[in-house]
C-alpha positions as CSV (number, residue, x, y, z in Angstrom):
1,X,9.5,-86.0,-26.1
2,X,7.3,-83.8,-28.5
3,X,7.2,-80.0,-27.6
4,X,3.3,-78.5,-27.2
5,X,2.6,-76.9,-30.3
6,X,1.1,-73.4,-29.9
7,X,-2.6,-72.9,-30.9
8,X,-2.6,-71.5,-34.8
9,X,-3.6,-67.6,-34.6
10,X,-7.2,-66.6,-35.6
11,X,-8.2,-64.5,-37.6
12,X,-11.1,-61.9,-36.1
13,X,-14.2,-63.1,-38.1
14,X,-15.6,-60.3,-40.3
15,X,-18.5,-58.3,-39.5
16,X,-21.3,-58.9,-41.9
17,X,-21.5,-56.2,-44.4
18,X,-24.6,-54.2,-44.4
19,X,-25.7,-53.2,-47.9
20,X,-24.6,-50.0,-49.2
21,X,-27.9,-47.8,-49.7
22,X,-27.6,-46.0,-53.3
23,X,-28.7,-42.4,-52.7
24,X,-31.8,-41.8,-54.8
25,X,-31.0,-40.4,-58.3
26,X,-32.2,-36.8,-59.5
27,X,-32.6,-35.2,-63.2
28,X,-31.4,-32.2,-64.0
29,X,-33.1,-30.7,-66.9
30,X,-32.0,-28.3,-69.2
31,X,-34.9,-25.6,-70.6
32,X,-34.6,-24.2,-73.8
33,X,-33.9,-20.3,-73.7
34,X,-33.7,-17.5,-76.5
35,X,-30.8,-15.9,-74.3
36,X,-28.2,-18.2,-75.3
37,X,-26.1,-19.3,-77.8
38,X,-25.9,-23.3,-78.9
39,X,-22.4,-23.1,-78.9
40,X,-21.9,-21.8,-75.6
41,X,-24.6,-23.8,-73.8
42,X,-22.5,-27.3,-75.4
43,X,-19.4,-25.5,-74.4
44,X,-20.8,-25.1,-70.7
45,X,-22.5,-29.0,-70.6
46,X,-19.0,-30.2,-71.7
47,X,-17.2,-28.4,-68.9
48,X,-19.8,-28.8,-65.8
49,X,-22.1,-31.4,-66.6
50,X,-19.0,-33.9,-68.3
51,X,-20.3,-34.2,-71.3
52,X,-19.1,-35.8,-74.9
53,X,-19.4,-33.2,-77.2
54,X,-22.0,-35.3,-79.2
55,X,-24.0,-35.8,-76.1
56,X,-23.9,-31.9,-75.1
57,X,-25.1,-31.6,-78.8
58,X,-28.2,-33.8,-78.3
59,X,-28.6,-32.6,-75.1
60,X,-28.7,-29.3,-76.4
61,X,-30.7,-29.9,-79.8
62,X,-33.6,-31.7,-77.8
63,X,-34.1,-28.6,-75.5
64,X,-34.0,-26.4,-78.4
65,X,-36.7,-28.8,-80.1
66,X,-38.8,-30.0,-77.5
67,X,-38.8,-27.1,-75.3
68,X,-36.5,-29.3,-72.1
69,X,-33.7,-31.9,-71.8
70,X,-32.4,-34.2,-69.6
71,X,-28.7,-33.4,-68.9
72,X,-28.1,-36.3,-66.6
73,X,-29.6,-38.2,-63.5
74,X,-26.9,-38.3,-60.3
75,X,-27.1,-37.8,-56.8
76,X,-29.3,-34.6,-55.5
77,X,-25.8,-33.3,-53.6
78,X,-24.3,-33.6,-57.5
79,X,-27.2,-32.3,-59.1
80,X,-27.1,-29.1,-57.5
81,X,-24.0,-28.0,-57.9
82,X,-24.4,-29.0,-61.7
83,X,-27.4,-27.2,-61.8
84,X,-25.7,-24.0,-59.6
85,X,-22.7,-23.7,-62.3
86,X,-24.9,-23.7,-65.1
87,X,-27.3,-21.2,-63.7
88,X,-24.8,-19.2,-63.5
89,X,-23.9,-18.8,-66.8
90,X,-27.0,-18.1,-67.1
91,X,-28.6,-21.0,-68.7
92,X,-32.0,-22.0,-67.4
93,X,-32.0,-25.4,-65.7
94,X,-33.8,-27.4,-62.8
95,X,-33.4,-30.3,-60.8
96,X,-36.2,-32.6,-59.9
97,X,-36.4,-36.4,-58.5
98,X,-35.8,-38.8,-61.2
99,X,-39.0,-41.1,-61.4
């Protein structure tokens, strides 16, 4: 005589996943200034805003140029405290909803 065998184990079936909501991006923008040096403001983009030292360059060239830059485009929670460091070293930079 055969034993019973015992039911096989379940697993719990998996909730369906709800799609994770990206949080809307913001710019911050970097102005041009007669204040600072363009050593020092690629120096400070490096170290807060992370970047290359041929983007900070660019970066840094274009607000010279034109007048305003576009540093990067993150969350608004990132954004501002980029935007906080920077301003205070003085350099002159907002943050606005990216379009």
């Amino acid at each position: 005589m055969s034993q019973p065998t015992a039911p096989a184990p379940t697993r719990p079936t998996p909730s369906p996943k709800k799609p994770t909501e990206a949080l809307p991006p913001w710019n911050v923008l970097l102005h041009n200034d007669e204040v600072n040096d363009m050593g020092f403001v690629i120096e400070s983009l490096c170290r807060f805003a992370r970047l290359s030292v041929p983007a900070a360059t660019r970066c840094t060239m274009e607000a010279h140029k034109k007048g305003l830059s576009l540093v990067l485009a993150t969350h608004r929670e990132h954004a501002e405290l980029v935007a906080e460091q920077l301003t205070s070293l003085r350099l002159t930079v907002t943050i606005e909803p990216a379009p």
